[in-house]
Backbone and ligand atoms as CSV (ligand in chain L), in Angstrom:
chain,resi,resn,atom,element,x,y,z
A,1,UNK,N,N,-77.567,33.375,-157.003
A,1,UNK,CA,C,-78.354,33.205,-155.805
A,1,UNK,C,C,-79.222,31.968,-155.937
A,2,UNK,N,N,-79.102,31.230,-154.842
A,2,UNK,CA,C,-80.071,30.056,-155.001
A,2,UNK,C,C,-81.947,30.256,-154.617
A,3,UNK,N,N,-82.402,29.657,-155.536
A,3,UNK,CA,C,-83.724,30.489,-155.682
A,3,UNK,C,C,-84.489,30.401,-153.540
A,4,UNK,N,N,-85.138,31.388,-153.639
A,4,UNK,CA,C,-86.210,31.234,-152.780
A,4,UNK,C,C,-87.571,30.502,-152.376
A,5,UNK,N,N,-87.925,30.069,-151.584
A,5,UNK,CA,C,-89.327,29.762,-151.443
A,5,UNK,C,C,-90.069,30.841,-150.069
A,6,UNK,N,N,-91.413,30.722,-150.409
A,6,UNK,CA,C,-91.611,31.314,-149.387
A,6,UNK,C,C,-93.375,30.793,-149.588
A,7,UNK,N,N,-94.185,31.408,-148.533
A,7,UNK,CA,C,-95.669,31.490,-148.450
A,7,UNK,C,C,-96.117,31.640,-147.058
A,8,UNK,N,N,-98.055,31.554,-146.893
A,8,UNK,CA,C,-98.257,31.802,-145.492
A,8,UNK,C,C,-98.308,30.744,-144.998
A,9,UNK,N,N,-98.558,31.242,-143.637
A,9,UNK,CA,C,-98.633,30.025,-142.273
A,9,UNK,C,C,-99.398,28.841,-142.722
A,10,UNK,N,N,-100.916,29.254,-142.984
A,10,UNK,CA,C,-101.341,27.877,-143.243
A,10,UNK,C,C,-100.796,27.371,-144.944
A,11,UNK,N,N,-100.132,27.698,-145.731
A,11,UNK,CA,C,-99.707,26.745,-146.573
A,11,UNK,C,C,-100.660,26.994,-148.036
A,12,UNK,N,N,-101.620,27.528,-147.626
A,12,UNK,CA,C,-102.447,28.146,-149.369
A,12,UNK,C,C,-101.997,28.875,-150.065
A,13,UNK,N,N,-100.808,29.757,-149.666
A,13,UNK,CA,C,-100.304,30.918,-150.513
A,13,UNK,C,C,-98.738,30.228,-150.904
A,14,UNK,N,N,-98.420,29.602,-152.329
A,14,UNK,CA,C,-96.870,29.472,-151.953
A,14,UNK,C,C,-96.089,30.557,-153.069
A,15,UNK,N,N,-94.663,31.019,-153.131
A,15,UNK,CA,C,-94.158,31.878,-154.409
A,15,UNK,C,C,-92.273,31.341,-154.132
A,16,UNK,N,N,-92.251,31.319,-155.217
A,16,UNK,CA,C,-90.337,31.665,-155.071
A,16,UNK,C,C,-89.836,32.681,-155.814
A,17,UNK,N,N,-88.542,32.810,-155.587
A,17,UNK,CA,C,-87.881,34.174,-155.870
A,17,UNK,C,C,-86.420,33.466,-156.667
A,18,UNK,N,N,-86.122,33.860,-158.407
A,18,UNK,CA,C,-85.372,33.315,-158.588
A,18,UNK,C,C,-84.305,34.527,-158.749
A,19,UNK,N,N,-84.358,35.831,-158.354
A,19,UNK,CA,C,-83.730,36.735,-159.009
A,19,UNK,C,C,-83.116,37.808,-157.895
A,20,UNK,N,N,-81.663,37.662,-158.238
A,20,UNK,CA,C,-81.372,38.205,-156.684
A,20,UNK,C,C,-81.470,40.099,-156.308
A,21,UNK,N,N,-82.173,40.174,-154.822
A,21,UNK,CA,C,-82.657,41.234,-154.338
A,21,UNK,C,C,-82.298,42.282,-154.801
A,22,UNK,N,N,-82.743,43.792,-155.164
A,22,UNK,CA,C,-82.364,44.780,-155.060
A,22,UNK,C,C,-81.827,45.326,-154.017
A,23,UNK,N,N,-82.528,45.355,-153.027
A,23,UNK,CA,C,-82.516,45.423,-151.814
A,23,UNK,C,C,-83.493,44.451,-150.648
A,24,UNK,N,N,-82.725,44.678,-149.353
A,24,UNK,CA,C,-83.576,43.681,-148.317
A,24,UNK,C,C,-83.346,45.454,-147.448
A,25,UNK,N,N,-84.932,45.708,-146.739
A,25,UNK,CA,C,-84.928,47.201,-146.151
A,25,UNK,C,C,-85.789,46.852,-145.042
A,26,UNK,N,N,-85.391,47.405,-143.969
A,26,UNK,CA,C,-86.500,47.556,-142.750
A,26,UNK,C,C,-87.341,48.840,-143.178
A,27,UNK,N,N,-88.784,48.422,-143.183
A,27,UNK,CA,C,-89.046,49.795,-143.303
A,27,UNK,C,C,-90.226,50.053,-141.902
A,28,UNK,N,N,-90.325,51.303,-142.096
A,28,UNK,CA,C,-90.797,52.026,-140.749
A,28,UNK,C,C,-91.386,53.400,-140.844
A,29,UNK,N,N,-92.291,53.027,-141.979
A,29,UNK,CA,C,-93.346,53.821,-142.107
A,29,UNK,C,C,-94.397,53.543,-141.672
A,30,UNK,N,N,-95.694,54.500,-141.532
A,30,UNK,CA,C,-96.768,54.404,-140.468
A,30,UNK,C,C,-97.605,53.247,-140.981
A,31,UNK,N,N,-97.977,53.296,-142.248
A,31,UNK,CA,C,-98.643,52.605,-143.334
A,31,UNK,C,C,-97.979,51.090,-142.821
A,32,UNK,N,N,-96.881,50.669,-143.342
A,32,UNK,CA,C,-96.576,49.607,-142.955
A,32,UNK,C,C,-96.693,48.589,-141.939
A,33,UNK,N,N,-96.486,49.708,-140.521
A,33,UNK,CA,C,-96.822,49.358,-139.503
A,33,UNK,C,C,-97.719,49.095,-138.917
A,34,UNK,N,N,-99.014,49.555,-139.656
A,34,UNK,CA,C,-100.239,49.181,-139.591
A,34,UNK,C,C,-101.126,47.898,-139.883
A,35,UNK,N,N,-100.348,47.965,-141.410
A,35,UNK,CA,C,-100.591,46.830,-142.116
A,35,UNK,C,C,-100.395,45.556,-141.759
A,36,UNK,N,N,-99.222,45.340,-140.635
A,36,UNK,CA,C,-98.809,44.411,-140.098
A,36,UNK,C,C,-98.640,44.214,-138.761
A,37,UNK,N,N,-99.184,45.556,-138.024
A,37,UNK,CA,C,-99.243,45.318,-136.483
A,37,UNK,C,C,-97.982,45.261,-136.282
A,38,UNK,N,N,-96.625,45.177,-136.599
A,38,UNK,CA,C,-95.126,45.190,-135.984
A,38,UNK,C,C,-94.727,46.766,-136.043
A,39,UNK,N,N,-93.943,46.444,-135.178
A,39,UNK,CA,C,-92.965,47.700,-135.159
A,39,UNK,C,C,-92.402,48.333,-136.808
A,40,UNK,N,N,-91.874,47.248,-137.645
A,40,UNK,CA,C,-91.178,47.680,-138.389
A,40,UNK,C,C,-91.491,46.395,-139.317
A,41,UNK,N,N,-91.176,46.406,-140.549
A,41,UNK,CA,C,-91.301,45.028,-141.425
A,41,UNK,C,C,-90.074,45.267,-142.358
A,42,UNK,N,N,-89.696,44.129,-142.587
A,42,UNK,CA,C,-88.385,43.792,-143.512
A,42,UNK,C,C,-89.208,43.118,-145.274
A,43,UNK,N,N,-88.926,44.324,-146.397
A,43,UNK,CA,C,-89.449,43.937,-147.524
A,43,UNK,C,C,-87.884,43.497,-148.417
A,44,UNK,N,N,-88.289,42.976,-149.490
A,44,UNK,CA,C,-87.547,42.524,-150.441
A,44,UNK,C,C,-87.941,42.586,-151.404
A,45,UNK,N,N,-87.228,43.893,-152.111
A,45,UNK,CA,C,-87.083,44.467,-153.322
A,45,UNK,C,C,-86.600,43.501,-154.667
A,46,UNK,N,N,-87.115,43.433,-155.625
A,46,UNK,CA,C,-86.432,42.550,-156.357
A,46,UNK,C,C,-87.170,42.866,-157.559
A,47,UNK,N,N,-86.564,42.729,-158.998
A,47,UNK,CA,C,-87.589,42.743,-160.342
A,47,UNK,C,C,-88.057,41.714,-160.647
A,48,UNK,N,N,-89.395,41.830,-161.267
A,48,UNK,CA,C,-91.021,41.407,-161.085
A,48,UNK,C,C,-90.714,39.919,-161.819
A,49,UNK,N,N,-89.842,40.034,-162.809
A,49,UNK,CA,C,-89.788,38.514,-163.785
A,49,UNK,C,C,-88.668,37.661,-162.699
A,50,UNK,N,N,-88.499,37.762,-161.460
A,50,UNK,CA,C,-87.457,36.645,-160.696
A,50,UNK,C,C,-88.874,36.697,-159.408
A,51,UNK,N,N,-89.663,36.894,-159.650
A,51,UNK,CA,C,-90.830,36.368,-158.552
A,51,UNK,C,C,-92.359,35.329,-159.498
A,52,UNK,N,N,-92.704,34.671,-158.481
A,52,UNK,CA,C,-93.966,33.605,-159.289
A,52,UNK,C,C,-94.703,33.623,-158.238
A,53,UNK,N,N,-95.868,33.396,-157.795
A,53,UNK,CA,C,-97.074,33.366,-157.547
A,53,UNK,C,C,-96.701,31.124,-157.745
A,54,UNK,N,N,-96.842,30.524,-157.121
A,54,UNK,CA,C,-97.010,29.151,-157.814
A,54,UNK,C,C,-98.330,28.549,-156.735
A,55,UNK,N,N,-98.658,29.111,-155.780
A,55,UNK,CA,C,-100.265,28.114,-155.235
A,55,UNK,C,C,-101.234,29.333,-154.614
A,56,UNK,N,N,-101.979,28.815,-154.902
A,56,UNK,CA,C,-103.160,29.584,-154.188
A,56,UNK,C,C,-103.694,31.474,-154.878
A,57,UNK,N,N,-104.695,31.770,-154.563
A,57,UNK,CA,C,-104.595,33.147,-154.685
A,57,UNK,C,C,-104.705,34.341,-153.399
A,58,UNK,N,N,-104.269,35.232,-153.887
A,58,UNK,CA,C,-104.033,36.620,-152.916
A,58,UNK,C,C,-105.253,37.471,-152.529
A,59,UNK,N,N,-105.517,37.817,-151.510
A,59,UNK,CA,C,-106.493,39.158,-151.318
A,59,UNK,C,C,-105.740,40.138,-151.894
A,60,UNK,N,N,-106.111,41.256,-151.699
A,60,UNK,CA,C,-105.327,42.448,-152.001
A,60,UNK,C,C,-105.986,43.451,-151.738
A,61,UNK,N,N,-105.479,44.582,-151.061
A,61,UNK,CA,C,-106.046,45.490,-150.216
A,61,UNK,C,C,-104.864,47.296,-150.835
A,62,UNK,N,N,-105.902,48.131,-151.313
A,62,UNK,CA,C,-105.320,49.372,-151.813
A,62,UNK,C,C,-105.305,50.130,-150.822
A,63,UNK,N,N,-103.948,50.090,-150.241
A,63,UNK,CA,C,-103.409,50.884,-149.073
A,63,UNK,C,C,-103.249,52.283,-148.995
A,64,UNK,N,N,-102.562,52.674,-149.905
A,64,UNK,CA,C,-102.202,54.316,-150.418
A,64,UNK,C,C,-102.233,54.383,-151.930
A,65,UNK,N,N,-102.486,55.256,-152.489
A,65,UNK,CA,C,-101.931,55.438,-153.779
A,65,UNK,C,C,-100.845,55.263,-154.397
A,66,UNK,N,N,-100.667,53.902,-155.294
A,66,UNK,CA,C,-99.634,53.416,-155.954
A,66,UNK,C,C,-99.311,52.532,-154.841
A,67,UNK,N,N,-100.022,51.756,-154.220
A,67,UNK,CA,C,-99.636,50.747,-152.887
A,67,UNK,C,C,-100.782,49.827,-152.981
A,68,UNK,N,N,-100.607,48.322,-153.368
A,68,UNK,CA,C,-101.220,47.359,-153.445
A,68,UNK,C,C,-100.694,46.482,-152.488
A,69,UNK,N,N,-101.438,46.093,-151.372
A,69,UNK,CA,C,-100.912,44.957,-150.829
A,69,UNK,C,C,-101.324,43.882,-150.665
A,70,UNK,N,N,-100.791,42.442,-150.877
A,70,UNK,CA,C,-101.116,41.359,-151.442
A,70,UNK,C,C,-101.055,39.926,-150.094
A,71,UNK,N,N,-101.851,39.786,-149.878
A,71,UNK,CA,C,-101.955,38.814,-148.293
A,71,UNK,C,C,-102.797,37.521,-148.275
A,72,UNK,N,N,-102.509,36.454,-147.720
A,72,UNK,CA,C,-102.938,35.463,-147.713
A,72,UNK,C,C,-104.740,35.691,-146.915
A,73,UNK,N,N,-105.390,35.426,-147.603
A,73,UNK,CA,C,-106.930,35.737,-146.651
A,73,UNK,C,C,-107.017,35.236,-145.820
A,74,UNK,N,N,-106.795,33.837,-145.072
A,74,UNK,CA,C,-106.600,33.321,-143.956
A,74,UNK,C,C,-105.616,33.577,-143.041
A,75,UNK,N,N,-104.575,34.275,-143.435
A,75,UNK,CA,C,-103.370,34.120,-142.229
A,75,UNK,C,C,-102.446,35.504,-143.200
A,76,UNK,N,N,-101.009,35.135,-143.096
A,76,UNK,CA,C,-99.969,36.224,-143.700
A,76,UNK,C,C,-98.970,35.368,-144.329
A,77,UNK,N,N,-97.956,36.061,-144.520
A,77,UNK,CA,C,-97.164,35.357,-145.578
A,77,UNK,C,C,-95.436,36.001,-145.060
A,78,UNK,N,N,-94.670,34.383,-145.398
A,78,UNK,CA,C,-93.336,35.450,-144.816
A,78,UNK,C,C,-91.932,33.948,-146.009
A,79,UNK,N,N,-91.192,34.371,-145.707
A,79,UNK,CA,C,-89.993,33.511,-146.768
A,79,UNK,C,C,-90.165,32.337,-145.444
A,80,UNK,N,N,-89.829,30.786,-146.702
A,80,UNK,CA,C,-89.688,29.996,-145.819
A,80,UNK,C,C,-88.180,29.836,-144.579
A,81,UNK,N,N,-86.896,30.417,-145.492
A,81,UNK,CA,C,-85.837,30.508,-144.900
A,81,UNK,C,C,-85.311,31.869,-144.882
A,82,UNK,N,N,-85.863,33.223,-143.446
A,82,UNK,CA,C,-85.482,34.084,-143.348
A,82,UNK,C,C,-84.288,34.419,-143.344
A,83,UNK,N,N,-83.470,33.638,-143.154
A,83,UNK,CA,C,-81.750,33.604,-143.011
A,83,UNK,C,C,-81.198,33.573,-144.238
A,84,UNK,N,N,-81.706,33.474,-144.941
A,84,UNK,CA,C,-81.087,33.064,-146.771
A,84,UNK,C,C,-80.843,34.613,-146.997
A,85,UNK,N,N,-81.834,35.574,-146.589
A,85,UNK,CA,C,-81.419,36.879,-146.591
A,85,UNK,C,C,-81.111,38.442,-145.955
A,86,UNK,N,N,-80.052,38.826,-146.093
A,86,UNK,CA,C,-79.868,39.878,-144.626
A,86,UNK,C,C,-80.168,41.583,-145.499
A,87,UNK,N,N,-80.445,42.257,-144.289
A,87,UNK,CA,C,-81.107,43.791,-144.775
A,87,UNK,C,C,-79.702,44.663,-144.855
A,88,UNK,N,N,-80.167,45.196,-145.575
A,88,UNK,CA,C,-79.388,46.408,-146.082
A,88,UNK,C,C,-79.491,47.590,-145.633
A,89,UNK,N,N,-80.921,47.946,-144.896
A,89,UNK,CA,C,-81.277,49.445,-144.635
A,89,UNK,C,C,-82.463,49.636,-144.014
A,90,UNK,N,N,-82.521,50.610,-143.452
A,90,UNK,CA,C,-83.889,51.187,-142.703
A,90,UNK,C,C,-84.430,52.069,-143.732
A,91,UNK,N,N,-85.297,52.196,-143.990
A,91,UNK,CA,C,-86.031,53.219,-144.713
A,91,UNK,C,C,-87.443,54.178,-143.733
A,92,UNK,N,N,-87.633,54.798,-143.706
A,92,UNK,CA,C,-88.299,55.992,-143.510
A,92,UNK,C,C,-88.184,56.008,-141.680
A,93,UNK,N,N,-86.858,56.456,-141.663
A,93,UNK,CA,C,-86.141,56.211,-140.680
A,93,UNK,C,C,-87.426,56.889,-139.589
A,94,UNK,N,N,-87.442,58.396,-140.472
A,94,UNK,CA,C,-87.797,59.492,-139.590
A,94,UNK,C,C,-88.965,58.816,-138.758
A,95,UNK,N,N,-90.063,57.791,-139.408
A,95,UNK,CA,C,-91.271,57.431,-138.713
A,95,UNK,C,C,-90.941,56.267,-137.936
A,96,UNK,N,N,-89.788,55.868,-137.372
A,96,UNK,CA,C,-89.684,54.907,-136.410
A,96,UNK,C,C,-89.899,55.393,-135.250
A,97,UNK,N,N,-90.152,53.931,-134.454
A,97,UNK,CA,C,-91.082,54.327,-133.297
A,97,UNK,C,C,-89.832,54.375,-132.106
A,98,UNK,N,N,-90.150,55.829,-131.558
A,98,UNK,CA,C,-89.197,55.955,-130.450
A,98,UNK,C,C,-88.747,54.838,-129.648
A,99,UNK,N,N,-89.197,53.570,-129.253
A,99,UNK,CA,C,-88.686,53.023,-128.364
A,99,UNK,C,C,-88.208,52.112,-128.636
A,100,UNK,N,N,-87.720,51.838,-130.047
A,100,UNK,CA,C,-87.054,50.972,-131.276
A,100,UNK,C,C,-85.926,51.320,-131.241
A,101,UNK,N,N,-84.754,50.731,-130.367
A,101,UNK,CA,C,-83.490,51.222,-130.864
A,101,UNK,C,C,-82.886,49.383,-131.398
A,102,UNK,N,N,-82.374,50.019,-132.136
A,102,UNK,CA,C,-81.659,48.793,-133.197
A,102,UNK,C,C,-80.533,49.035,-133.417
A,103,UNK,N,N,-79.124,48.423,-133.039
A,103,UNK,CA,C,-77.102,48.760,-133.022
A,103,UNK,C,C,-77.078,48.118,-134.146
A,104,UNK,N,N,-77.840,47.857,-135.187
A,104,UNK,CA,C,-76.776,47.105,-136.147
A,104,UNK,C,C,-76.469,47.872,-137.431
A,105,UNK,N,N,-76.144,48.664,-137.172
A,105,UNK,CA,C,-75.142,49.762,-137.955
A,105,UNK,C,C,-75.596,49.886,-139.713
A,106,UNK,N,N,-76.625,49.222,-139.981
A,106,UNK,CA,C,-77.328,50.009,-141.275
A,106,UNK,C,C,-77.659,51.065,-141.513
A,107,UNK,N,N,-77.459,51.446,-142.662
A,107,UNK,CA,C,-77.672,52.852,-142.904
A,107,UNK,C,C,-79.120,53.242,-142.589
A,108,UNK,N,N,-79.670,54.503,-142.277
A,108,UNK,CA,C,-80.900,54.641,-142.324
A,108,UNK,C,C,-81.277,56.170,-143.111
A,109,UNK,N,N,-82.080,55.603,-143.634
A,109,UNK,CA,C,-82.980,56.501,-144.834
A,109,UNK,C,C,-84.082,57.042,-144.444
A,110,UNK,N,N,-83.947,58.549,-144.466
A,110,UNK,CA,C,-85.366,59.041,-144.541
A,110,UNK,C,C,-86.088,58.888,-145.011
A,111,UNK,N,N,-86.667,58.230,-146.360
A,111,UNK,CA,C,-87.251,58.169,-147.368
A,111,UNK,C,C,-87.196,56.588,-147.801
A,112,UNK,N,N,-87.807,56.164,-148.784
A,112,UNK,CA,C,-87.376,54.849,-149.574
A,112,UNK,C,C,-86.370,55.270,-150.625
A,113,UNK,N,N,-86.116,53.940,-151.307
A,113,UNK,CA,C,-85.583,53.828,-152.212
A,113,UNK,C,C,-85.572,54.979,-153.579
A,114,UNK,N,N,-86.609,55.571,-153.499
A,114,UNK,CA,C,-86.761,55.891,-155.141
A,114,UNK,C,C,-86.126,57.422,-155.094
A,115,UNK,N,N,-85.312,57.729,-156.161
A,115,UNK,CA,C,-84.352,58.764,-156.212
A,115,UNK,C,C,-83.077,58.914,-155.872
A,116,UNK,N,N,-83.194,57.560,-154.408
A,116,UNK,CA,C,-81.466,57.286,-154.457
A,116,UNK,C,C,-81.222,55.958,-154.801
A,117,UNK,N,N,-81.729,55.089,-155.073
A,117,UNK,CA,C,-81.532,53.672,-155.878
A,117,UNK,C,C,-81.365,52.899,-154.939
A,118,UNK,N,N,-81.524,51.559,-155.305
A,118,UNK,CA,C,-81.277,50.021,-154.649
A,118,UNK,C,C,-80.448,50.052,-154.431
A,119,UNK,N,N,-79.428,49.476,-153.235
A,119,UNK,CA,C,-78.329,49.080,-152.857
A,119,UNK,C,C,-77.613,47.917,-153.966
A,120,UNK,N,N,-78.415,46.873,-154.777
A,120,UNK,CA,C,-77.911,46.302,-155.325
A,120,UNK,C,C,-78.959,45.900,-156.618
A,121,UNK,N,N,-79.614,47.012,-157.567
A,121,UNK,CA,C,-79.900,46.729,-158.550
A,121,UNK,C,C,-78.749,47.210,-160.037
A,122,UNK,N,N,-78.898,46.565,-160.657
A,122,UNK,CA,C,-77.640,46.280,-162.120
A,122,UNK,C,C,-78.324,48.072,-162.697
A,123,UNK,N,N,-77.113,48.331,-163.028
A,123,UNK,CA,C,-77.668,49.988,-163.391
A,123,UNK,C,C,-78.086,49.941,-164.824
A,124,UNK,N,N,-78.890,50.555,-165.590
A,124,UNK,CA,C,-79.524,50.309,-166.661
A,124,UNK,C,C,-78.201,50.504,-167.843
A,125,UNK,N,N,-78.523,49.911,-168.573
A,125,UNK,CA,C,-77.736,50.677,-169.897
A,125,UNK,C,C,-78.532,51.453,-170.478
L,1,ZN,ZN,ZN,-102.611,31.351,-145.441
C-alpha cells in the first residue's frame, strides 16, 4: 500500500499511515455521531506502528470508557486523499439513523469489530 497522508483543515495537525488498514468501517453509533455532528463517520482501523503523528499536537477528549478521541483544537482532521481508501462495513448498524438509507451492499454489523475480527488484519501466529 502506498503510504497515506492526512491532517486538519487548517494544516497544524499533519500524520501518515504506512501500514495497510484492518479495516475501513462506517460507523453509526450514538457516541460517534455526536462527536462529529454527521450522520455516520468512516474510521480506519489499522496497527499503531504504521501510523505517526508528524506536525502539530492533538486535544484529546475522554469520550466513553476505553475511548480517547484525538482532534485538531482549531478545526478537525480527515485523510488528504479520501479515495485512496474504500469501506468495508457498517458497524453498529442497529444505532443508525432511520432516515439513512445507504444501497451499497456492505455488510452491516451490529456491533464493532471486536469478537468477530477485521476484515483484513494478518491473523496472529
Ligand atoms: Zn486544525
Amino acid at each position: 500500500m502506498n503510504t497515506l497522508t492526512g491532517g486538519c483543515l487548517c494544516g497544524a495537525i499533519r500524520y501518515t499511515v504506512t501500514a495497510k488498514p484492518w479495516a475501513v468501517s462506517h460507523y453509526h453509533c450514538a457516541d460517534c455521531r455526536r462527536a462529529t455532528g454527521a450522520p455516520f463517520i468512516t474510521w480506519i482501523t489499522l496497527p499503531v506502528d504504521g501510523f505517526a503523528w508528524v506536525q502539530g499536537k492533538l486535544g484529546v477528549h475522554h469520550s466513553t470508557e476505553g475511548v480517547t478521541r484525538g482532534f485538531c483544537t482549531d478545526c478537525g482532521t480527515s485523510l488528504d486523499d479520501a479515495e485512496a481508501v474504500t469501506p468495508d462495513d457498517h458497524l453498529w448498524s442497529g444505532s443508525a439513523l432511520s432516515w439513512l438509507h445507504m444501497a451499497d451492499g456492505l455488510p452491516r454489523l451490529k456491533q464493532g469489530h471486536w469478537g468477530v475480527g477485521y476484515p483484513h488484519k494478518p491473523k496472529e501466529k
